[in-house]
C-alpha positions in Angstrom: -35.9 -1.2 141.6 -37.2 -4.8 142.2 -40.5 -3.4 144.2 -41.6 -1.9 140.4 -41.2 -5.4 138.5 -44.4 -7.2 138.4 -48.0 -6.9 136.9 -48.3 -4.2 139.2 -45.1 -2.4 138.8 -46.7 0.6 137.0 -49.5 1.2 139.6 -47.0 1.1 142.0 -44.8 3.4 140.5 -47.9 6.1 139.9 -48.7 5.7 143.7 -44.5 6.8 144.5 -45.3 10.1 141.9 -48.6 10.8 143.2 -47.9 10.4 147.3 -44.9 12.7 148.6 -42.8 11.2 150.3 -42.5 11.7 154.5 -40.3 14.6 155.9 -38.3 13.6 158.9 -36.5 16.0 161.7 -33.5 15.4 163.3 -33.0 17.4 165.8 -28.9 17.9 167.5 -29.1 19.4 170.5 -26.6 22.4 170.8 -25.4 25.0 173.8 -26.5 27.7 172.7 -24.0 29.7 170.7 -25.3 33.1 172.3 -23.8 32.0 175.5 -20.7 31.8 174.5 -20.7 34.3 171.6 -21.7 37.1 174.5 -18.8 35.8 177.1 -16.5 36.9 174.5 -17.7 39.9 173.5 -18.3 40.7 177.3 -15.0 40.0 178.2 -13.0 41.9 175.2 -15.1 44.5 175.1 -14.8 45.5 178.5 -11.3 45.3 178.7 -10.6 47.8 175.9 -13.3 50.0 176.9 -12.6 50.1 180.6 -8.5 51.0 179.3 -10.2 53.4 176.9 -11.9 54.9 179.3 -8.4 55.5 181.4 -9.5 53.4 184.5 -6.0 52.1 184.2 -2.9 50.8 182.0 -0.9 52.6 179.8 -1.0 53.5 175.7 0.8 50.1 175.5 -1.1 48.1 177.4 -2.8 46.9 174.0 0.4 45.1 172.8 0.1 42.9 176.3 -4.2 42.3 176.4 -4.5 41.6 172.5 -4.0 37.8 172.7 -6.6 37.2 174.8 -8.9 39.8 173.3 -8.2 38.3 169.4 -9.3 35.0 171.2 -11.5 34.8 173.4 -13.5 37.8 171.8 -12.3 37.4 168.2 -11.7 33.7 167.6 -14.8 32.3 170.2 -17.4 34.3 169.3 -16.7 34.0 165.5 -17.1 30.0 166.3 -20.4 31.1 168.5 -21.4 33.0 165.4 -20.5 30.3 162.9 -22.3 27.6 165.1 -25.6 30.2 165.0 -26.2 28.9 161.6 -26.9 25.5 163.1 -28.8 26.8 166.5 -31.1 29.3 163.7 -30.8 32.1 165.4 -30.0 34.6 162.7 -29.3 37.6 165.4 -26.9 35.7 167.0 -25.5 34.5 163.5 -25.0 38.2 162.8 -23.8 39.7 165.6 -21.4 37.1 167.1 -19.7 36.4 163.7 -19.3 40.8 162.6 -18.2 41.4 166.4 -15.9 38.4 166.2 -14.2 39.4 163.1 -13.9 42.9 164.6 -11.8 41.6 167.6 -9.8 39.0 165.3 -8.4 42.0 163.0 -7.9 44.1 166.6 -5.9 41.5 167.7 -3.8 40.8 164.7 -3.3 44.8 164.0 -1.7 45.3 167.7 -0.1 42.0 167.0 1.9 43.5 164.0 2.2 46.7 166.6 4.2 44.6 169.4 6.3 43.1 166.8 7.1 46.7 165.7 6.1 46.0 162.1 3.7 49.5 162.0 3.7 52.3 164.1 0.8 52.2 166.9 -2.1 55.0 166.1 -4.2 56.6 169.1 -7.6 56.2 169.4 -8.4 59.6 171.0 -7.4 61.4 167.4 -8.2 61.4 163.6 -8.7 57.9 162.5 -10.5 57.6 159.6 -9.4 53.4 158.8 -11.3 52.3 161.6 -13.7 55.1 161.5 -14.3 52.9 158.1 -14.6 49.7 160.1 -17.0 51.4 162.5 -19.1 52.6 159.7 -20.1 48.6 158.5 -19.8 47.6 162.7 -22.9 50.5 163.5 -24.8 50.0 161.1 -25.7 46.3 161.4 -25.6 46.4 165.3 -28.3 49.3 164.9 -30.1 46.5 162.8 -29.5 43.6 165.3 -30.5 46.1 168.0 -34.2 46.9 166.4 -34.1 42.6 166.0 -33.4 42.5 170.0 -36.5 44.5 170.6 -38.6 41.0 170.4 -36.3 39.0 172.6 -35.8 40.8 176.2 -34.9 43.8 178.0 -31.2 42.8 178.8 -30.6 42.0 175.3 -31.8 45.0 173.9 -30.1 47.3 176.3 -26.7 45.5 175.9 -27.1 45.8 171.5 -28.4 49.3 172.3 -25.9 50.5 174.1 -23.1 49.4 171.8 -24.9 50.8 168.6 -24.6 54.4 170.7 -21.2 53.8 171.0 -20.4 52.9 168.2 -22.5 56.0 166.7 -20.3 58.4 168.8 -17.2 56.8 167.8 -17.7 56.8 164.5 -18.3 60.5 164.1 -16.1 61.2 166.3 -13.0 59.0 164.3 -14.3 60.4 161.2 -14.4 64.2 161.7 -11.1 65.8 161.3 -10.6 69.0 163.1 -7.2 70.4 161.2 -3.8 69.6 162.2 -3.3 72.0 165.6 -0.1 70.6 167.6 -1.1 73.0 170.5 -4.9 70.9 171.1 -5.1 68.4 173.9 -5.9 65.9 171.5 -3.3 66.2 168.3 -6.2 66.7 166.3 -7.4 70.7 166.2 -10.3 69.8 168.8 -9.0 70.4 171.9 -9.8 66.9 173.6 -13.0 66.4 172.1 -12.4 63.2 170.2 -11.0 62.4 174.0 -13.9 63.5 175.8 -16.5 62.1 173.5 -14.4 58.3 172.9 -14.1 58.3 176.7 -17.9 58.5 176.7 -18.3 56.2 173.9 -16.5 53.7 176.0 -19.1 53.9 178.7 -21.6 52.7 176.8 -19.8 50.1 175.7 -19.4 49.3 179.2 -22.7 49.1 179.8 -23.4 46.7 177.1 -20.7 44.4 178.4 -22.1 44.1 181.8 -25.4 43.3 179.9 -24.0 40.6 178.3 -22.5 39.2 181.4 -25.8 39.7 182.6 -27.3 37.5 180.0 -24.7 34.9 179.8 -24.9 34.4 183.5 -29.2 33.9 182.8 -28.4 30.8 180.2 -25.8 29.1 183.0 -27.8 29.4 185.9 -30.9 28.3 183.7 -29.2 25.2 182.4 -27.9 24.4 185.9 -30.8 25.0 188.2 -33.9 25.1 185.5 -36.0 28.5 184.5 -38.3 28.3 187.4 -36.1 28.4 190.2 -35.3 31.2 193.0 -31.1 31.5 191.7 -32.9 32.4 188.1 -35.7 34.5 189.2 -32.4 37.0 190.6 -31.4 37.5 187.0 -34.5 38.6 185.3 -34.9 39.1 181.5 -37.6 40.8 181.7 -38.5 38.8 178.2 -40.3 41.1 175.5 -44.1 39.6 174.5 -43.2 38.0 171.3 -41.0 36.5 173.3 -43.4 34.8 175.7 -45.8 33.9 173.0 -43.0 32.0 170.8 -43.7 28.4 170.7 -40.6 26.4 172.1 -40.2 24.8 168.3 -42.2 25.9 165.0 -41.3 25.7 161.3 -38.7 27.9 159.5 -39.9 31.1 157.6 -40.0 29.2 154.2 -36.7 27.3 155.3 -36.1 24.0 156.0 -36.2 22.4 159.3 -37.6 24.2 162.7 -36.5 27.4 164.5 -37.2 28.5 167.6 -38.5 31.9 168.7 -40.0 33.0 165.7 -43.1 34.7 167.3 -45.5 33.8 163.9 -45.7 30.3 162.1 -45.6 30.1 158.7 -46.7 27.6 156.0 -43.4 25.4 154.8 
């Protein structure tokens, strides 16, 4: 407080009132948490799908693939999620930290399955629990979907995608056909719920292969630069808000800079 003593000391101190003071930006680079928020889901997602789907393994197969699904699908792409906040990318934020959480209470449910603690419950019948999960997972993957629609094709094919499958499979968990021991499914519907999971798992599929798709874009991007022939093989196909963002532009009324935001707005 020495700089306000003086004969001068009030003027001074008026001129520190009437002048705001100088924001600064610090910018810490980060991977992008998409990258490896997608991996994960890519990875966990098509491993339960494509065993959902019947390509192979058995109804206990779970027990042995849920470490590395809780993991790499649960535990890393929560952290991709988490690390969103940082990156501002509130879609990623969103997506990565619900699908994460998803795949960390899979894991820890088949983990209490192996250790025999509760009796294991097929997917192709009546489940109205995770019908319940399913209910919170589509509905905010439908939102993050309509969000994708100003990023790129790949993107919004891969949220898409799941938000269909996740529609079908939560009617499909949720609708209870009456008890008849003599269907094909256990569930009074004669397969259906088998039929229409097993085509619920396609699409979930799809939007893993998507995501591969678009994690393989931010590798060879970082490696060999946007312009070159390896990236030009894995196109986007980028939206047109996309390709009018500005690399960096201020926050909509938050602090700092985002990227991507199609529209400036006043801070």
């Amino acid at each position: 407080m020495a700089v306000f003593n003086g004969p001068e000391s009030e003027q001074k101190f008026q001129q520190v009132l009437e002048n705001p003071p100088s924001v600064q930006i610090f910018l810490k680079p980060i991977a992008p948490p998409a990258a490896l928020g997608l991996a994960g889901f890519a990875g966990s997602t098509f491993i339960t799908s494509s065993w959902i789907a019947n390509w192979w393994g058995t109804p206990t197969s779970p027990t042995i693939f849920f470490p590395f699904v809780g993991i790499f699908g649960g535990l890393a792409q929560f952290i991709a999620g988490i690390h969103g906040f940082q990156a501002r990318d509130t879609l990623v934020t969103v997506i990565n930290t619900m699908w994460g959480s998803f795949w960390i209470a899979i894991g820890i449910l088949y983990g209490f399955v192996a250790a025999g603690s509760i009796p294991p419950h097929s997917i192709h019948t009546h489940f109205p629990e995770l019908a319940a999960w399913f209910i919170v997972l589509t509905l905010f993957t439908w939102s993050c979907a309509l969000a994708s629609t100003a990023r790129d094709l790949v993107l919004m094919v891969c949220l898409f995608s799941l938000s269909i499958g996740c529609t079908i499979a939560c009617c499909l968990l949720a609708y209870n056909g009456g008890a008849n021991p003599a269907s094909g499914s256990g569930d009074g519907l004669t397969g259906s719920v088998t039929n229409g999971i097993k085509a619920a798992s396609y699409f979930w599929m799809l939007s893993s292969l998507c995501a591969w798709w678009r994690v393989t874009v931010y590798l060879v991007e970082e490696a060999y630069g946007s312009n070159s022939r390896i990236t030009r093989f894995f196109p986007l196909v980028r939206s047109p808000v996309e390709k009018r963002a500005p690399f960096v532009i201020p926050g909509l009324g938050e602090p700092g800079v985002k990227r991507g935001v199609p529209k400036p707005m006043p801070v």
